[in-house]
N, C-alpha and C positions, 0 to 999 in steps of 0.2 A: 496644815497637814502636808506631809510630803507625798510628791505624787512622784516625782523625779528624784536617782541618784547618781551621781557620774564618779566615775572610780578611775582615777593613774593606773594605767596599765602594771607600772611596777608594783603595784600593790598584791597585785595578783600572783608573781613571779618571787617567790623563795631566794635563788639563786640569783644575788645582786650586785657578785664583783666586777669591776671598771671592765671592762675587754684591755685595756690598756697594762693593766695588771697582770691578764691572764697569757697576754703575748709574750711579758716580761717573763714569766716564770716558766711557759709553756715554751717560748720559740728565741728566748735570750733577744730580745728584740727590744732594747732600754726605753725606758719612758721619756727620756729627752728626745728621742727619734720618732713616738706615737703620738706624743702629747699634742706637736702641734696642730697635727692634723684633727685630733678630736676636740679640742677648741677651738680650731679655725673653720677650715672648709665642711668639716660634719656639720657642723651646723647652721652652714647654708640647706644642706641634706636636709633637715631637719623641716626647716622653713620654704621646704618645697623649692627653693630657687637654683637648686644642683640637683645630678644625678649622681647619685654616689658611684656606681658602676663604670661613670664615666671620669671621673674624677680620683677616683683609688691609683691607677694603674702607674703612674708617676711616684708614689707613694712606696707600694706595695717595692718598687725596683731599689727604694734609698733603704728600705727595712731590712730588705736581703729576702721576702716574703717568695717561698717558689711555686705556691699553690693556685697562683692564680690569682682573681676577683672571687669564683665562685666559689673556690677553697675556702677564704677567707671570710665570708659570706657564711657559709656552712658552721664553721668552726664557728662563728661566733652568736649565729643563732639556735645552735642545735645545746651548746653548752648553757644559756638560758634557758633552755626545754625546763623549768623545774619549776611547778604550778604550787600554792598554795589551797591547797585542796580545800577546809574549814572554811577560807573566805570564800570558795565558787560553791560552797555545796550551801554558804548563806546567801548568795547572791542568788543561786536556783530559788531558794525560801520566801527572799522577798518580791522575784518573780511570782512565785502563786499567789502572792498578797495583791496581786496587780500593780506593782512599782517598777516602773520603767527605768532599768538599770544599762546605766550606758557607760562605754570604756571613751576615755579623752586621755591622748597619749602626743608630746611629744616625740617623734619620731621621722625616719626617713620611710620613704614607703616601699622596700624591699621587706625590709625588719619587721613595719606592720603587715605587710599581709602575709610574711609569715606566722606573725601573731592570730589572724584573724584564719586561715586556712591549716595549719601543723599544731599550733596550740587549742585550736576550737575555740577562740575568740567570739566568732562569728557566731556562734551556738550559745556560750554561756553571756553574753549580754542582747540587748535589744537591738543596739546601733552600736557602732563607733566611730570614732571621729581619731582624725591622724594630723597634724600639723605638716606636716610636705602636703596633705591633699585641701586641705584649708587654707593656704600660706600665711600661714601665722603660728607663733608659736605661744603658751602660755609663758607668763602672765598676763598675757597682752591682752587689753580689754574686746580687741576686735575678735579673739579667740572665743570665749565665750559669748561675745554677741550671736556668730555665727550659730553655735550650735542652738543659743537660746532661741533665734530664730527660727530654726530648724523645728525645732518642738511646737508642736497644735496645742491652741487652748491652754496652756499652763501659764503659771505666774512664778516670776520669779522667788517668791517667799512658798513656791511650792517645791523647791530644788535643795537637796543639799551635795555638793563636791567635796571631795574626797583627793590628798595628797601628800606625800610625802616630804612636797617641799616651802617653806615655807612662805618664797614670795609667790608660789602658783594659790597659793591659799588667801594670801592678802591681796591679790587679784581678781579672785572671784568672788570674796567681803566687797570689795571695791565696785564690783559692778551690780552688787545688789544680793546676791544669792546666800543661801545657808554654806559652810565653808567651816573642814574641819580637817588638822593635823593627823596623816594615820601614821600610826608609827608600831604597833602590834595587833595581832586579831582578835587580843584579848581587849587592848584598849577602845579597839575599834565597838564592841560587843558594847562594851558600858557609855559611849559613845551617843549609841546608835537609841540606848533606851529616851534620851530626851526628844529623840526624833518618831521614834515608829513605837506605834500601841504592841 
């Protein structure tokens, strides 16, 4: 029986263009000029071992960016504002069934706790977990050890994860856990009957 379900923050969020896209098209700012930095040093961000904050402003000067860190910051988390409502109003559902539903997000931890405080994060699930404050990022087995440890009393064949990507999915197969591709909320629904009565 699942007692546990942990959900990719993207799963949640509608609105799912690159930021590196929306620079290009919004601020003529070429993807061979963003690219690097969203491959390279975000994702030390990512993995907790950079401040992004501190780390932009070298960047933000080669892009031609005049808004600042916090500008840039804003625009790009306010333009992600856009929730998938059907999946939070089932995530509330399986709340009242007593299933402890948690968000596991790669991320840097500006981005999450705008997640968890502007988006109501912090309301529509039980816990969260961020990788900047883990330092680790999924797929990595230490990832999900962490939170699995985290959790009282459960068993791992009492968890199912939830992802849209595929090696975060053959990660948490890997460490033992129920693990499953979401890819719409429709799929997820038929999904979810092999798991929950």
């Amino acid at each position: 029986m699942i007692k546990v379900i942990i959900f990719d923050g993207v799963n949640c969020i509608t609105y799912q263009e690159p930021l590196s896209v929306g620079l290009e098209r919004d601020y003529k700012i070429p993807l061979k000029k963003t690219l690097p930095f969203f491959k390279g040093e975000l994702q030390d961000c990512v993995a907790g071992k950079s401040d992004l904050k501190e780390i932009l402003p070298p960047y933000l000067k080669v892009w031609g960016w005049k808004e600042g860190v916090d500008g840039l910051l804003r625009y790009w988390f306010e333009r992600d504002h856009k929730m998938d409502k059907e999946l939070i109003s089932y995530i509330k559902g399986l709340r009242s069934k007593k299933i402890l539903c948690l968000l596991a997000t790669n991320n840097e931890k500006y981005r999450f706790a705008y997640m968890l405080d502007k988006m109501n994060f912090n309301k529509i699930f039980d816990k969260a977990y961020c990788s900047a404050l883990l330092g680790c990022k999924k797929p990595d087995q230490q990832f999900f050890s962490k939170i699995f440890d985290d959790l009282k009393d459960i068993k791992k064949e009492e968890i199912l994860f939830l992802d849209d990507k595929v090696e975060n999915v053959k990660g948490a197969k890997e460490f033992g856990i129920h693990a499953e591709i979401y890819t719409t909320f429709e799929d997820f629904k038929e999904k979810m009957k092999q798991y929950i009565a």
